[in-house]
ZATI-378146 format. One record per residue (C-alpha): residue in three letters; chain; x, y, z. Coordinates in pm, 1 decimal, decimal comma, padded with zeros to 6 digits. Layout:
! residues N
   residu   chaine       east      north         up
      ALA        A          X          Y          Z
...
This chain:
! residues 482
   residu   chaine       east      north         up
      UNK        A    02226,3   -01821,1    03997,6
      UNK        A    02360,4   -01872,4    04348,5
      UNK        A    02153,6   -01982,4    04660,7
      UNK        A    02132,1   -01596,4    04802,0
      UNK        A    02003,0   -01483,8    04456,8
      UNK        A    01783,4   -01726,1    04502,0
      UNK        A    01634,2   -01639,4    04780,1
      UNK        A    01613,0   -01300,7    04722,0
      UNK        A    01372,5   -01364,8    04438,2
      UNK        A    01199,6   -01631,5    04648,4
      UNK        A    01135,0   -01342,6    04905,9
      UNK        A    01027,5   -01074,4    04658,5
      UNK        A    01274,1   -00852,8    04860,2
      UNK        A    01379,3   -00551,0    04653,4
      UNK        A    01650,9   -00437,7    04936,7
      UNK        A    01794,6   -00739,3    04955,4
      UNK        A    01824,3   -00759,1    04612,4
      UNK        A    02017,0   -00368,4    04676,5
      UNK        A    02177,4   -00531,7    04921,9
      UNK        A    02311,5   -00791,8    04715,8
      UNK        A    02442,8   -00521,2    04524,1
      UNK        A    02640,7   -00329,3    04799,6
      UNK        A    02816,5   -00657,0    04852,1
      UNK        A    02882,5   -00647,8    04523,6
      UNK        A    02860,8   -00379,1    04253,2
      UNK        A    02897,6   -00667,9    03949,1
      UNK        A    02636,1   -00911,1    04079,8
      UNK        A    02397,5   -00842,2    03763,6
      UNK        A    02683,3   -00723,7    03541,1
      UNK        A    02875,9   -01088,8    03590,1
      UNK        A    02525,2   -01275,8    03495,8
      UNK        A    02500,0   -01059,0    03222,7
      UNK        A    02830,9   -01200,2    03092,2
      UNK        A    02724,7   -01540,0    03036,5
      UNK        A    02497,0   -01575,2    02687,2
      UNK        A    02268,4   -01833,4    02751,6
      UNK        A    02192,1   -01818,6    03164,3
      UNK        A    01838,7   -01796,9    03418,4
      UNK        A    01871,6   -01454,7    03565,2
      UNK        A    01698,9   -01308,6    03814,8
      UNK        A    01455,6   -01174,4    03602,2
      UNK        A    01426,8   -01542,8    03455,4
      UNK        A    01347,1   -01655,4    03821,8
      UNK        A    01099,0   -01331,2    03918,2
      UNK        A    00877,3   -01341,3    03583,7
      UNK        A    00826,6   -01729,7    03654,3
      UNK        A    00708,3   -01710,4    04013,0
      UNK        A    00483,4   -01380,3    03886,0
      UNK        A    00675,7   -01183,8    04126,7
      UNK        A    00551,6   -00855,1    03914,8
      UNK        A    00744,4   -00540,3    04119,4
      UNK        A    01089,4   -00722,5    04156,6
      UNK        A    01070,2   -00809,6    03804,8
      UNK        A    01038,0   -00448,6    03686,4
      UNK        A    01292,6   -00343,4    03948,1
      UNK        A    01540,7   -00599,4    03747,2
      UNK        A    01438,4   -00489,3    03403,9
      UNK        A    01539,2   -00127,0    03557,4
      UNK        A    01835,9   -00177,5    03646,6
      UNK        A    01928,1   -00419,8    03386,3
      UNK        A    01719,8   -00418,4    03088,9
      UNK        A    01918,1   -00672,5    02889,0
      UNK        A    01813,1   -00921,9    03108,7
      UNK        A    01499,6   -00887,8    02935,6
      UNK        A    01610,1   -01029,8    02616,0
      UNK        A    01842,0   -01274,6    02749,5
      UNK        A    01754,7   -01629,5    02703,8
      UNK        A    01824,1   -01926,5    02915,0
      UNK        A    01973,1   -02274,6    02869,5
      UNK        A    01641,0   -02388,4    02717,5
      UNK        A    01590,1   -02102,7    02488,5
      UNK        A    01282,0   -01882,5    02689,1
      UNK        A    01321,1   -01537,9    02785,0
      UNK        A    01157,4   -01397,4    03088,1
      UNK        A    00812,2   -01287,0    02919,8
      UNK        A    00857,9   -01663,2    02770,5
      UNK        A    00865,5   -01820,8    03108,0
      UNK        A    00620,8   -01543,1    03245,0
      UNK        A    00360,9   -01683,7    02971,9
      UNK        A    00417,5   -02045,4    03036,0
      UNK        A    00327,8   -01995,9    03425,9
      UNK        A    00038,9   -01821,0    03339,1
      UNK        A    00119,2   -01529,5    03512,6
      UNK        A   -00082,2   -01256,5    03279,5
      UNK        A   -00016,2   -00981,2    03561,5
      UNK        A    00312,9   -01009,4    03537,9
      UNK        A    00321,7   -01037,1    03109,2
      UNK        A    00098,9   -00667,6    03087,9
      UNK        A    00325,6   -00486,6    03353,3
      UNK        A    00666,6   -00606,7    03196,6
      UNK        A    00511,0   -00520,6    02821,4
      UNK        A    00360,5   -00213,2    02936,0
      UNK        A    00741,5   -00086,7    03020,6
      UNK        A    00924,3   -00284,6    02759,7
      UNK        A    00679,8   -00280,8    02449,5
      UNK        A    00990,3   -00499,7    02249,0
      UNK        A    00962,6   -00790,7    02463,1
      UNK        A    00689,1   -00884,8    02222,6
      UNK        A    00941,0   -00970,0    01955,6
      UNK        A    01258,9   -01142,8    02135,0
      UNK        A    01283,5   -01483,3    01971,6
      UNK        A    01323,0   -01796,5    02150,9
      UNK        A    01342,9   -02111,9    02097,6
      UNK        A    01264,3   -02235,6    01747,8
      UNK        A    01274,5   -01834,9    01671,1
      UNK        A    00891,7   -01845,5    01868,3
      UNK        A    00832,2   -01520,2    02002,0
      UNK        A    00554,9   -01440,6    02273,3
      UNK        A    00307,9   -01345,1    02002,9
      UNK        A    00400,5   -01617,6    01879,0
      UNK        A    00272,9   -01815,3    02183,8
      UNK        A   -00029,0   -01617,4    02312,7
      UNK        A   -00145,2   -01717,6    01938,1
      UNK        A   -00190,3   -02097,2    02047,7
      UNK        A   -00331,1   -01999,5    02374,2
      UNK        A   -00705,4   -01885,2    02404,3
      UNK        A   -00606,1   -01564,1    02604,3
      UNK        A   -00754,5   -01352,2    02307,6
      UNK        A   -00781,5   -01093,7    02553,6
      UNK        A   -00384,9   -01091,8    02555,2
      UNK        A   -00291,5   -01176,3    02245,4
      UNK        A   -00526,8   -00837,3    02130,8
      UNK        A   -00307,7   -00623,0    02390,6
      UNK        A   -00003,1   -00807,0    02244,5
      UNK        A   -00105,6   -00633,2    01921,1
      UNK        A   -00155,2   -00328,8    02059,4
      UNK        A    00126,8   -00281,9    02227,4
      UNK        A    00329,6   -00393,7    01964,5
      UNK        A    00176,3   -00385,5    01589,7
      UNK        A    00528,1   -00469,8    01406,3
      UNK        A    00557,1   -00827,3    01563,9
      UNK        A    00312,0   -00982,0    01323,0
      UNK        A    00552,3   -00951,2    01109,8
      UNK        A    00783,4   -01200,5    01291,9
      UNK        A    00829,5   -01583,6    01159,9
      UNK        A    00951,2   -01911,8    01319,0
      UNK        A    01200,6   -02107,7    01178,0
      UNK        A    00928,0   -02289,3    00990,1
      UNK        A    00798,4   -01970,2    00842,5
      UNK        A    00492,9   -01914,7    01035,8
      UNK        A    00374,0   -01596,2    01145,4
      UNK        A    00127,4   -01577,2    01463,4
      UNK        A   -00172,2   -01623,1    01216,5
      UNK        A   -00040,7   -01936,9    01078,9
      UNK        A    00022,6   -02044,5    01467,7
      UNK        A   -00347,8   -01922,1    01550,6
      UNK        A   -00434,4   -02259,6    01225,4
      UNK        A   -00246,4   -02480,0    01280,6
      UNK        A   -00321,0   -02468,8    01650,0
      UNK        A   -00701,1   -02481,2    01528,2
      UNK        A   -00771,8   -02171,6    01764,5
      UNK        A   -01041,0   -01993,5    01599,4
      UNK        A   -01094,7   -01728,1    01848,5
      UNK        A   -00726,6   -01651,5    01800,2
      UNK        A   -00774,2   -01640,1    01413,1
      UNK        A   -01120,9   -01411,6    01427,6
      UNK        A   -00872,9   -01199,3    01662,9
      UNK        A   -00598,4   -01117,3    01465,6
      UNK        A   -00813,5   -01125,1    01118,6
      UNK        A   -00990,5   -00829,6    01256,6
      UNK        A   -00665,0   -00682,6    01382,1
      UNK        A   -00507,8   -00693,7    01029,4
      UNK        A   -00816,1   -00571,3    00849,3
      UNK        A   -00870,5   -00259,9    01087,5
      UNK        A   -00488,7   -00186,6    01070,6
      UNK        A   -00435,3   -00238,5    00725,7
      UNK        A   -00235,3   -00522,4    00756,2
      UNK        A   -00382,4   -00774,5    00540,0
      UNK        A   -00069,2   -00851,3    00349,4
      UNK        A    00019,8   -01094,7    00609,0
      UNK        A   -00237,3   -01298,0    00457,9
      UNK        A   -00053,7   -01389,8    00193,8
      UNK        A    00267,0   -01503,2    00367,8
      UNK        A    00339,5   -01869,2    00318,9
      UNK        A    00549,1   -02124,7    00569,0
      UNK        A    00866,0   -02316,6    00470,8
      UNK        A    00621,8   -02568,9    00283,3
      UNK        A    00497,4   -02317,7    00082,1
      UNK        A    00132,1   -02319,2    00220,1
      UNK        A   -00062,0   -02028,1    00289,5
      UNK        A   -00369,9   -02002,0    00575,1
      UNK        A   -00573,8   -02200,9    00354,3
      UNK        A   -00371,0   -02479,0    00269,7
      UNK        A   -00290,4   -02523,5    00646,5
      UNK        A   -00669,0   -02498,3    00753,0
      UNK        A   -00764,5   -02730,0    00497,0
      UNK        A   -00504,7   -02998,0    00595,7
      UNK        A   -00621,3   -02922,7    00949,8
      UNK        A   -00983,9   -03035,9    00794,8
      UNK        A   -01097,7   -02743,9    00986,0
      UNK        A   -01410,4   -02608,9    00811,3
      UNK        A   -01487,3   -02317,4    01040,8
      UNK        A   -01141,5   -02133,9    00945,1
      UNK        A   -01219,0   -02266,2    00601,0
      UNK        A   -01555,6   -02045,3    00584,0
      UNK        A   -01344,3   -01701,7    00771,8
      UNK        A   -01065,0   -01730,9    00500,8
      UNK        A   -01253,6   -01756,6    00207,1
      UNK        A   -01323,4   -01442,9    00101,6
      UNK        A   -00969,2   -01310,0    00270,1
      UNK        A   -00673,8   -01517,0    00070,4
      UNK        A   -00644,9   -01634,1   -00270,3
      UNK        A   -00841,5   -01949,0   -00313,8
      UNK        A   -00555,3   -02074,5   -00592,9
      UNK        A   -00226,9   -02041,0   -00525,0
      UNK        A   -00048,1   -02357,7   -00493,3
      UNK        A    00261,7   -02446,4   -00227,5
      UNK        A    00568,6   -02598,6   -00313,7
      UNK        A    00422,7   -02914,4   -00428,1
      UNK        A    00246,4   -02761,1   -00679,1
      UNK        A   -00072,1   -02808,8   -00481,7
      UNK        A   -00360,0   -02584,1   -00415,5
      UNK        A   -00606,4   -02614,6   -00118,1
      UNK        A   -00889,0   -02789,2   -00355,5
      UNK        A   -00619,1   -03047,2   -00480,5
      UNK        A   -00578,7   -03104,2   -00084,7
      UNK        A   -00938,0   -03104,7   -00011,1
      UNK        A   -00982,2   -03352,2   -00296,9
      UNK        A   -00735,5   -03593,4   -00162,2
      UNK        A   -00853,4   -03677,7    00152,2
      UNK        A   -01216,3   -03858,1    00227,4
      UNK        A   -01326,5   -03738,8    00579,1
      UNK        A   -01700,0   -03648,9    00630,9
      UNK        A   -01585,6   -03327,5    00749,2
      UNK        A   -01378,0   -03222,3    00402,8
      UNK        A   -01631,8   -03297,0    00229,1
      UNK        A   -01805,0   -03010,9    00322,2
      UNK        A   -01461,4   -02802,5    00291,6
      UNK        A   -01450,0   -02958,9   -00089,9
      UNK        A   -01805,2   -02822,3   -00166,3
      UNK        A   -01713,2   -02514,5   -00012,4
      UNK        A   -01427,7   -02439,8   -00208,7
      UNK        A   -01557,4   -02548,8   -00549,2
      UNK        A   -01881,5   -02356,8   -00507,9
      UNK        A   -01625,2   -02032,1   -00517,7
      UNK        A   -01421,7   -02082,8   -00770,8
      UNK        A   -01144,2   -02294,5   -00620,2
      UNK        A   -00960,5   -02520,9   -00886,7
      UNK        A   -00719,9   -02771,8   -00933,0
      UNK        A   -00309,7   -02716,0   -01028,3
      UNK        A   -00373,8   -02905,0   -01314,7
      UNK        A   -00624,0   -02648,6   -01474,2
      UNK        A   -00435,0   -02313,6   -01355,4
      UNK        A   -00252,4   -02115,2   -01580,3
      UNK        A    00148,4   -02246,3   -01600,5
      UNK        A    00388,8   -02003,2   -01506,2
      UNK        A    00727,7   -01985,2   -01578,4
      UNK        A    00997,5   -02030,0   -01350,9
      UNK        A    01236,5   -01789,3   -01207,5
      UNK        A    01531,1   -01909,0   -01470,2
      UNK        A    01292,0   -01918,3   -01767,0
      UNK        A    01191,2   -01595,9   -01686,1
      UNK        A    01528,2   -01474,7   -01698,3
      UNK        A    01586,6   -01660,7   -02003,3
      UNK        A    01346,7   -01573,2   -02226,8
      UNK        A    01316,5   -01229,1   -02435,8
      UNK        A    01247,4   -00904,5   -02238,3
      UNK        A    00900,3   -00787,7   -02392,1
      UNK        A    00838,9   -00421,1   -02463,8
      UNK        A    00614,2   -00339,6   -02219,6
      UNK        A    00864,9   -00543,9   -01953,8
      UNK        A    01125,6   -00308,3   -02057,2
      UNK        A    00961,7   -00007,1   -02022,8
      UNK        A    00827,8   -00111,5   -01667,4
      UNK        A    01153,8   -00206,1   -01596,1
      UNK        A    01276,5    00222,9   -01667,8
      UNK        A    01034,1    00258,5   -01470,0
      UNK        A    01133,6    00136,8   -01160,3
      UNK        A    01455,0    00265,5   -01196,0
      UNK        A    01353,7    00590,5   -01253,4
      UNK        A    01102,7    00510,3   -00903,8
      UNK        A    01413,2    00371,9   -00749,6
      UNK        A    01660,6    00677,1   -00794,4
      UNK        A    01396,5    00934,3   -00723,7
      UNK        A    01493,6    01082,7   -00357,7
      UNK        A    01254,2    01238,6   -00136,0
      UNK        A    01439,8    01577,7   -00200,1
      UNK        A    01463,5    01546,6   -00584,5
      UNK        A    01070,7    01443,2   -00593,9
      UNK        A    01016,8    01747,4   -00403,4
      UNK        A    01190,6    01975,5   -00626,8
      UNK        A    01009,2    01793,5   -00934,0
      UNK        A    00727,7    01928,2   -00788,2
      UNK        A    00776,4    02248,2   -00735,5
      UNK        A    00910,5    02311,6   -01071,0
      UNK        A    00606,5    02106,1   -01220,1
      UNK        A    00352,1    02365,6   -01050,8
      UNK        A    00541,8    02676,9   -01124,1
      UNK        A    00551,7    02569,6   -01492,3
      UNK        A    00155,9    02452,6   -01489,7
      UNK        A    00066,7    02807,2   -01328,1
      UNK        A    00258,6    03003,0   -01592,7
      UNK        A    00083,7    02776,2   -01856,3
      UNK        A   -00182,3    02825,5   -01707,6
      UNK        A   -00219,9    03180,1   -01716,4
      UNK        A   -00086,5    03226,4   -02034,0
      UNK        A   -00465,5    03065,4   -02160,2
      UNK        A   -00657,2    03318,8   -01945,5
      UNK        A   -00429,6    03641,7   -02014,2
      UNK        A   -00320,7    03506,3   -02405,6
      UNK        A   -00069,8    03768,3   -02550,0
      UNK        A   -00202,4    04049,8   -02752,4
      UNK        A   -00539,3    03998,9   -02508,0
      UNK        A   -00848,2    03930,1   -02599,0
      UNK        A   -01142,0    04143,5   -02806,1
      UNK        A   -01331,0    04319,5   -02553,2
      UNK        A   -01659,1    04595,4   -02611,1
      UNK        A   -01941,5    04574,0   -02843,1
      UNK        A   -01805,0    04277,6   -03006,3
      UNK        A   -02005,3    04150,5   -03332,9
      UNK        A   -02236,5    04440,6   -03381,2
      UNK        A   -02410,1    04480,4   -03675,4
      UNK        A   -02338,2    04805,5   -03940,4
      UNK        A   -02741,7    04867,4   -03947,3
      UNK        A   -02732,3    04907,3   -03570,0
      UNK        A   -02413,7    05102,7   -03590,9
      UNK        A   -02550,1    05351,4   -03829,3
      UNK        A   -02884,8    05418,1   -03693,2
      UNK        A   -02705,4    05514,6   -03342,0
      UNK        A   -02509,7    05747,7   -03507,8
      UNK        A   -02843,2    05902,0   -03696,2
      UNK        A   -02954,2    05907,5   -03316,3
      UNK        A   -02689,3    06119,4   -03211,1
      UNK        A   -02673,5    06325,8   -03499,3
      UNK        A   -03078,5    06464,8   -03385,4
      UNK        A   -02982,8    06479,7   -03054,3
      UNK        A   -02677,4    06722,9   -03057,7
      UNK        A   -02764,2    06823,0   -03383,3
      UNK        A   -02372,5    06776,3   -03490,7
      UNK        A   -02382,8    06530,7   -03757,9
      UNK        A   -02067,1    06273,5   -03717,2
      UNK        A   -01811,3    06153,0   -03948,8
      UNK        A   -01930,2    05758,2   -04026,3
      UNK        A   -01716,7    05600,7   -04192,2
      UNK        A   -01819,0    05316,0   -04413,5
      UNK        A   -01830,9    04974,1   -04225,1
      UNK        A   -01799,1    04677,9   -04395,0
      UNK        A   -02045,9    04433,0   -04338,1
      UNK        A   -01772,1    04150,0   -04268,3
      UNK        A   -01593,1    04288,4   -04019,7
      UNK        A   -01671,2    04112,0   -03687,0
      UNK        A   -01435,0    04118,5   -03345,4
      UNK        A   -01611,2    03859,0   -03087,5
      UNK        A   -01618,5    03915,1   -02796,4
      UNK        A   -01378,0    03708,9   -02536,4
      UNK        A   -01205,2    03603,7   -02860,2
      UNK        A   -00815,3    03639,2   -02907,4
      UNK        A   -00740,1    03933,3   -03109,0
      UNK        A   -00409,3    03733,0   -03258,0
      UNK        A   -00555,3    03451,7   -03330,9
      UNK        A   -00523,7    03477,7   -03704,0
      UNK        A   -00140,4    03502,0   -03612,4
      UNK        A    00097,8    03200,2   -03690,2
      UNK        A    00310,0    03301,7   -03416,3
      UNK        A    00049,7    03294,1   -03170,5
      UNK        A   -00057,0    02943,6   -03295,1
      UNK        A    00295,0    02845,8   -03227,9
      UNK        A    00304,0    03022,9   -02878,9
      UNK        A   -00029,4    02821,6   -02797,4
      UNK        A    00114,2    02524,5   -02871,6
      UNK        A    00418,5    02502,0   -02673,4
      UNK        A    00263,1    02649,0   -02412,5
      UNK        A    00004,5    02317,0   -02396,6
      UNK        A    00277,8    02133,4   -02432,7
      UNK        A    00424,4    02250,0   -02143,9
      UNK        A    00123,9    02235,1   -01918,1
      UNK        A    00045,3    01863,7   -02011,6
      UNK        A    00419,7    01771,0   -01959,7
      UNK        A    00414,1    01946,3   -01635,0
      UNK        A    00043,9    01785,8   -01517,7
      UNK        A    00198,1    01497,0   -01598,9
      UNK        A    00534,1    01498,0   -01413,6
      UNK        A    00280,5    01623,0   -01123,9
      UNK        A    00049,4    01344,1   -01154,2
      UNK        A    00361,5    01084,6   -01175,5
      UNK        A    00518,2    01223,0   -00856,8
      UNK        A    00229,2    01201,6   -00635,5
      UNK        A    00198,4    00886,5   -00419,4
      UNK        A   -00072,9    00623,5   -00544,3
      UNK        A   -00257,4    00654,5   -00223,1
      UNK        A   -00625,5    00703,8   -00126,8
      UNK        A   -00541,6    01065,5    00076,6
      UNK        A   -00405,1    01156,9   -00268,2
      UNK        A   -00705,6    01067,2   -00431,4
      UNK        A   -00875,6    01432,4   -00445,7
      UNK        A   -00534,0    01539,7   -00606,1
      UNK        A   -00527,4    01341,9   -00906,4
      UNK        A   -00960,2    01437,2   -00958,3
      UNK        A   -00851,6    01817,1   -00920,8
      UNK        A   -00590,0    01766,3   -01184,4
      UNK        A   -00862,6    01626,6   -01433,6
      UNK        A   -01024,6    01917,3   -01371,1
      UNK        A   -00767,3    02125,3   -01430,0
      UNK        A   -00668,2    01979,6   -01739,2
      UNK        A   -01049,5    01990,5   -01807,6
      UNK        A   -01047,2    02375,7   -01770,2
      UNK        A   -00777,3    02435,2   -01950,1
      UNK        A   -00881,1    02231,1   -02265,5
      UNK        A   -01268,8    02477,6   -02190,8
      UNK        A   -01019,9    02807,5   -02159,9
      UNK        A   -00907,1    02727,2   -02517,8
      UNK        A   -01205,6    02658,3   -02689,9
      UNK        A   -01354,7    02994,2   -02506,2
      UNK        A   -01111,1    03217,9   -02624,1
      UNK        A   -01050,8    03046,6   -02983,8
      UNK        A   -01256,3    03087,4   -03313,1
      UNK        A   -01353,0    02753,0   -03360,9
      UNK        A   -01167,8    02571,4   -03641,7
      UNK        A   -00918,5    02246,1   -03701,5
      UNK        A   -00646,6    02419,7   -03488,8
      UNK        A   -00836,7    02451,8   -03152,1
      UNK        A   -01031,8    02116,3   -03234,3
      UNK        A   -00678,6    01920,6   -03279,1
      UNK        A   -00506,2    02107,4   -02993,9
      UNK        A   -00813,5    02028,6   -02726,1
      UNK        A   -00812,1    01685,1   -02813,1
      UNK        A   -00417,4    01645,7   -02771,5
      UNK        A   -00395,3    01781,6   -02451,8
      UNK        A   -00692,7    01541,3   -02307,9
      UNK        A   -00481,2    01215,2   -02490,3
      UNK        A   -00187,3    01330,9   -02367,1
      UNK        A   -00341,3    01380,2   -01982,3
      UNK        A   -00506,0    01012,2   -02006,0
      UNK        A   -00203,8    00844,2   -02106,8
      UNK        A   -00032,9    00987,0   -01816,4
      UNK        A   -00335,4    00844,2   -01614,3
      UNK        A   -00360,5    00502,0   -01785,5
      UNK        A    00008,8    00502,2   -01727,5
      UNK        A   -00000,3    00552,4   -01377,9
      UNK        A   -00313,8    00347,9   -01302,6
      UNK        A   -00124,3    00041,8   -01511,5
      UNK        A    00194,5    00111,2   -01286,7
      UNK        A    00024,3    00083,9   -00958,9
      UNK        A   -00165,1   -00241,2   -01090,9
      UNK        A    00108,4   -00388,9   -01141,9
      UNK        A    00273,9   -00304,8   -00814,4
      UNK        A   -00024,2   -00398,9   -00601,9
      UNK        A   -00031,8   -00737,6   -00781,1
      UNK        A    00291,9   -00777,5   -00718,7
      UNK        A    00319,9   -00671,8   -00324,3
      UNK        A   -00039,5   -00706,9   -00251,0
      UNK        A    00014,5   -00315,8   -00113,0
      UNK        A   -00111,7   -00019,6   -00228,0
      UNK        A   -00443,5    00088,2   -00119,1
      UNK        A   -00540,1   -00278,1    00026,5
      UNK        A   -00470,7   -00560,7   -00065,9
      UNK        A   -00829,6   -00681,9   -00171,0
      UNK        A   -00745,2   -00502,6   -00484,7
      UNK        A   -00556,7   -00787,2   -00596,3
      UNK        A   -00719,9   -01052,0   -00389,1
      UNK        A   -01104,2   -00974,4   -00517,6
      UNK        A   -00951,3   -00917,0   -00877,5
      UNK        A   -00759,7   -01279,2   -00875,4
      UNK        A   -01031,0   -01522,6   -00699,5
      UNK        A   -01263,0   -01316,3   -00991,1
      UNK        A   -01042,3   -01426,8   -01277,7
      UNK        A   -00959,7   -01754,1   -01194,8
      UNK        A   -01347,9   -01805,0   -01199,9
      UNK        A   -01347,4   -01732,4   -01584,7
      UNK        A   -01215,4   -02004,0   -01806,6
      UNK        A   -01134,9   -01851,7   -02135,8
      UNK        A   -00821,3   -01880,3   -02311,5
      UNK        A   -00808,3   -01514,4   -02347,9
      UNK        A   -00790,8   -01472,9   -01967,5
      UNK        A   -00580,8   -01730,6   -01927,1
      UNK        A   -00327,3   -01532,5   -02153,7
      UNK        A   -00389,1   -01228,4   -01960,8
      UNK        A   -00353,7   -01419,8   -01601,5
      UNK        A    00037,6   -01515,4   -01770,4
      UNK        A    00103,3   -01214,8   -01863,1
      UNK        A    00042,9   -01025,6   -01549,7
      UNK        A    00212,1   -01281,4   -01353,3
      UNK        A    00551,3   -01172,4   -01628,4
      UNK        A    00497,0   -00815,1   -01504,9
      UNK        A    00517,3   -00953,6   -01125,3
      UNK        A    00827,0   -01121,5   -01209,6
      UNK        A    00977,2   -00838,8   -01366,9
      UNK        A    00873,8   -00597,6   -01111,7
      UNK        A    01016,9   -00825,4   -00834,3
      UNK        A    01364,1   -00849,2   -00983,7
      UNK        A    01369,3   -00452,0   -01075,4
      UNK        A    01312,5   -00336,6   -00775,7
């Protein structure tokens, strides 16, 4: 940047900087040119010179994402200078700053994280949310800054930031070393962070030395891990040595595909190929078909036996006697046979073999269609109330049939089906979603699997054990399906 430019910037002198322009039309467009270069906006943002920095950004908003010879953008250099006016006006136009990487791929988050500005770093999140997502070159989001920095009121910050955003897979993420938060706070001998992450990571997972956080604690003799030691083993934490052994990536892939692997594995696919449109059309078809089926139980063909119902010949003959004295016209009664009995509500063709068969395919159809129903729907709490009104559907349905049937081995064996049919669906889908939130920590939260895991590895019984390698299969599998 020439001496003039210089000055202009010096002088906070937006009509010079116009001026500038008049003389020559390319000024910004030749800086622009070079890749790695201090531009204007390099020069306002350091000196905090707020309005000629947004003027810049106005005319040129590149410059904002344009890094100098030592690898800092403008929001970079604004942040080193301390210059927080000047970071909230640029971010409050240009939300994205947030995210442009720097040197060492450290973004401003990433920065604000080591600082104790946690007044910044919480508008930072605000302004934008998707930037905790970004990693240095060594892996480490702005949470595993916040540790390894030992900032605590950093940490406390964005904890509660992920937690009330939903968020609180980043918790899991691991650095190039394969540690996660509590590795790093425990080599860090840094109790306090020790007692926030506790109950918020896995207490067992080991990095790529095969190492968990108590096999860390264990090896080093400060007064101060101590505590962290007694801490961890009083909830649950173990030693690599007495975890389940998993197997590798290429044993995985070696070894026999198991049943239940396989079918998981249609599964996805299935998951995979399903388009928004096509799961849309599923579900239309799905209720159409339920409704039909559904009023085929409460309108049954052939109806159902309505009047008097299962009135007894005695009754019926003294009425008639009644009317007989009354109009003095004597009626014709026939003989009524003491068997013959029409409930009321009951199907009039329900002695029919065809009906039996229409009954069944029709149940048959409305389970198959609850089920593609409850399959479709997203495993999410908002969907929740869906899935309980389907049980209750199914519930009514399964009522309808034993209302409107005599009772016998038929309607016993057909009310039963339909409920074993429904629950598989619903084991089915409940085993599915397990599976996926062990494997992404997503879903609802990821607590699910967190609070399930530090739970488990607190039991030491073979049979767990067994379990623990089994699930971890289904992980595998579901991360190389996908």
């Amino acid at each position: 940047m020439d001496q003039m430019s210089a000055q202009t910037v010096q002088n906070q002198e937006i009509n010079a900087l116009y001026a500038l322009l008049k003389q020559d039309p390319n000024f910004l467009e030749n800086i622009d040119q070079k890749p790695f270069t201090d531009t204007p906006l390099h020069a306002a943002a350091s000196l905090g010179h707020t309005h000629l920095a947004l003027e810049i950004m106005n005319l040129k908003p590149s410059f904002g994402k344009k890094l100098n010879q030592d690898g800092f953008s403008p929001l970079h250099l604004a942040l080193q200078n301390g210059h927080s006016q000047t970071v909230r006006r640029m971010i409050h136009h240009h939300p994205e700053l947030i995210r442009v990487p720097g040197r060492e791929k450290i973004t401003p988050l990433h920065y604000v994280a080591e600082t104790h500005d946690t007044q910044l770093l919480a508008e930072f999140l605000l302004a934008c949310p998707s930037s905790i997502q970004d990693l240095t070159i060594r892996g480490d989001t702005a949470i595993h800054v916040a540790v390894k920095n030992k900032n605590i009121r950093a940490l406390k910050v964005l904890l509660g930031w992920l937690h009330r955003t939903n968020k609180e897979e980043v918790l899991s993420r691991r650095n190039e070393e394969g540690n996660t938060l509590l590795h790093i706070a425990v080599i860090g001998n840094q109790l306090e962070a020790v007692k926030v992450l506790i109950n918020k990571v896995k207490r067992n997972e080991k990095n790529l030395r095969g190492l968990t956080a108590y096999d860390i604690a264990v090896q080093t003799s400060s007064e101060e891990n101590k505590e962290i030691r007694s801490l961890l083993h009083r909830v649950g934490a173990r030693k690599a040595e007495s975890l389940p052994q998993f197997d590798t990536l290429s044993k995985f892939l070696s070894s026999k595909e198991g049943i239940i692997e396989r079918f998981l594995r249609a599964f996805i696919y299935i998951e995979k190929e399903l388009t928004l449109e096509m799961r849309n059309v599923l579900l239309v078809v799905a209720i159409l078909i339920a409704t039909a089926t559904y009023q085929g139980v409460l309108s049954p063909p052939g109806g159902v036996w309505q009047g008097e119902g299962t009135i007894s010949p005695t009754i019926k003959t003294t009425n008639a006697l009644k009317d007989t004295a009354s109009t003095g016209i004597s009626p014709s009664v026939a003989p009524i046979s003491p068997h013959f009995k029409n409930p009321v509500g009951k199907v009039v063709m329900s002695s029919k073999s065809s009906f039996t068969q229409f009954m069944s395919a029709n149940s048959i159809a409305f389970i198959l269609s609850t089920g593609v129903i409850l399959l479709v729907l997203h495993g999410r709490p908002y969907t929740i109330i869906l899935h309980a009104s389907l049980g209750f559907l199914a519930y009514g349905y399964s009522t309808a049939i034993e209302t409107i049937f005599l009772p016998n081995f038929f309607t016993r064996f057909l009310v039963m089906g339909c409920w074993i049919a429904f629950a598989s669906v619903f084991a089915l889908k409940a085993f599915l979603y397990t599976v996926k939130s062990l494997a992404f920590n997503l879903w609802w939260q990821p607590r699910y699997s967190l609070v399930a895991t530090n739970f488990i590895y607190q039991i030491r019984t073979k049979y767990l054990q067994s379990l623990i390698i089994f699930a971890h299969r289904l992980k595998m599998q579901h991360q190389v399906s996908k």
